[in-house]
N, C-alpha and C positions, 0 to 999 in steps of 0.2 A: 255741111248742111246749112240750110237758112230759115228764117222766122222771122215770122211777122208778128203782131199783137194789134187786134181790134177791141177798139174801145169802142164797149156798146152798153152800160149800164145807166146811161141818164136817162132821166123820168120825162124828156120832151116833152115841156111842158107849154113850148110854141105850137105845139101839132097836135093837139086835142085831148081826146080823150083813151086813144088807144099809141100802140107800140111803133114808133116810126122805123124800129130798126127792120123789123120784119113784116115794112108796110107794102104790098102790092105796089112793081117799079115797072111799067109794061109790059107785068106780066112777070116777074120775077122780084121776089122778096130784095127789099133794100141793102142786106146784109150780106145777102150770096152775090150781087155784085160787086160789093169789095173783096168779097170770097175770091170771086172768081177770077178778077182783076190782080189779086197777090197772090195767085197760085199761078200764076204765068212765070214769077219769078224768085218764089219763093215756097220749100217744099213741107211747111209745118205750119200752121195758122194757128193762133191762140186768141181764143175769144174771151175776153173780159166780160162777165155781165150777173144780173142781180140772179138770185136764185130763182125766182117767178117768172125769171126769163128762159131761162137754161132750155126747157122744153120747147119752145117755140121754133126758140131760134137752131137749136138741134135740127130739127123737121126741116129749117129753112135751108139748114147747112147739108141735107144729105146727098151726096154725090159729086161733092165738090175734091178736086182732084188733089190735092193737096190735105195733108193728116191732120185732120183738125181734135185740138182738143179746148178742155174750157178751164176759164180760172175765174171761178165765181168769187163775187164780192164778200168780204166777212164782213165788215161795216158799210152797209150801201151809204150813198147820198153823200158823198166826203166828196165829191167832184171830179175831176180826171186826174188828178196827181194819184189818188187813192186809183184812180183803174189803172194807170199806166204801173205803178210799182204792184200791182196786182196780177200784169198779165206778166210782165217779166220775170217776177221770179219764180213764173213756170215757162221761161225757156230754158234751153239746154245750150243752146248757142252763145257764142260771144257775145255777138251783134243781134238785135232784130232792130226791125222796122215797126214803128207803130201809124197807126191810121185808125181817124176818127170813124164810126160804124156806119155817119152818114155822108159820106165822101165815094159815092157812088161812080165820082169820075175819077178815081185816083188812075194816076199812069204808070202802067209797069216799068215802062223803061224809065221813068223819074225814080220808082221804089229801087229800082237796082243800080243806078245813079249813087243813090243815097246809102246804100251800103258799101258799096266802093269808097267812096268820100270817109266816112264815120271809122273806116279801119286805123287804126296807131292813135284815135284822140275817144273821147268816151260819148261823144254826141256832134252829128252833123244834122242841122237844123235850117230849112228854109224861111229867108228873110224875102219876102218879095215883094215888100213897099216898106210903110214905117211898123210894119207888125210883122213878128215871130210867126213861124207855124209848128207848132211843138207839137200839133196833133198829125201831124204828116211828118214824120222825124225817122234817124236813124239812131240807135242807142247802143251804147256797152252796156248789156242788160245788169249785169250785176252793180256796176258802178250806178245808173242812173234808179234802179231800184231802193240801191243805199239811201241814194241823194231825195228819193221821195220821202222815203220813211222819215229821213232828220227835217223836212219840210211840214210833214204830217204830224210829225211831233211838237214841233214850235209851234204850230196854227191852232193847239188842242184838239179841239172840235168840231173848228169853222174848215171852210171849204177855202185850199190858198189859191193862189193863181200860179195858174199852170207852165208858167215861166220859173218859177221861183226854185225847181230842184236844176234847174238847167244852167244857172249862171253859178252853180255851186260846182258846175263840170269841169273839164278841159273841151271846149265844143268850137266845132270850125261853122262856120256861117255859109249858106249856101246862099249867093246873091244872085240880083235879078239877072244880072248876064247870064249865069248857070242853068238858073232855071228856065230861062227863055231858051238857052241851047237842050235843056236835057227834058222838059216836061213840057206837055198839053197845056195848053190856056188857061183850059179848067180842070186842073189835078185836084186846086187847093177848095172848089164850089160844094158847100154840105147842102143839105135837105133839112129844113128848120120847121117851116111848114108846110099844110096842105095845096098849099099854091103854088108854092116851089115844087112839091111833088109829082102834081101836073105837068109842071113847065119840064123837070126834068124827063117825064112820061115822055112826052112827045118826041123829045129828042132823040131816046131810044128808040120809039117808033119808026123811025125814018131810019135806022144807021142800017 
């Protein structure tokens, strides 16, 4: 079996006043197309997200082909190291994949890339310039879970950076030749704001 984990519990505070995860994407909620996008290669989806979310995004998630369940945040607002070790340690698998909830273009065949890669080290992580992509990642969920929790504990209270459970890994580096051979151009393009929302709209409109 395989799994994935979407992180979708931040407060998007670049995009106004309401929920970008499950903001109208030409016509389809922002969160069912990474749904729908890791259920081409992945047969369990775990949604990370705040409990005032859980309802919405439920609605947005129904009929997506892949068994989706949820791992609600216990302390919201800790950052993504708090959601990544949130949604993992309600997988059952070795391995998942995690992707950020506004990564509308993620590529299946880079997500199954990535799990191929990650098998015998505990994280395989795309580098595709002078910056990590830990929100597009492949993970030993239990090991990379650990490694948030002693993260999350040394920071107290503050939100760490979301690098900081991954260099505590054994992690292989997925570089730009990789990525240029195995993923879309724009796997790694999120949805921050209402403009970018647009611009991604249109795109879909046309495919």
């Amino acid at each position: 079996m395989t799994s994935a984990v979407i992180v979708a519990g931040g407060r998007s505070t670049r995009f106004g006043d309401r929920d970008k995860i499950v903001a109208d994407l030409a016509g389809v909620p922002m969160i069912r197309r990474v749904a729908d996008r890791l259920a081409r290669v992945t047969e369990r989806v775990v949604v990370n997200c705040r409990a005032d979310q859980r309802e919405a995004v439920d609605e947005a998630l129904d009929g997506v082909t892949a068994a989706v369940s949820f791992a609600v945040d216990v302390n919201p607002d800790r950052g993504p190291v708090a959601g990544i070790r949130t949604g993992l340690r309600a997988v059952d698998d070795e391995y998942a994949v995690v992707v950020a909830g506004d990564m509308p273009f993620v590529d299946p065949d880079f997500v199954a890339y990535l799990l191929d890669r990650v098998v015998g080290h505990d994280a395989a992580v795309p580098r595709p310039g002078e910056w990590y992509q830990p929100m597009q990642a492949a993970y030993r969920a239990s090991a990379m879970a650990d490694a948030c929790d002693a993260t999350l504990a040394a920071a107290d209270e503050g939100e760490p950076q979301v690098l900081a459970p991954v260099f505590e890994l054994d992690y292989v580096v997925v570089d730009e030749e990789a990525i240029a051979e195995h993923a879309a151009s724009d796997t790694f393009e999120n949805v921050n704001t209402e403009d970018e929302l647009r611009a991604a709209a249109a795109r879909f409109a046309v495919e």
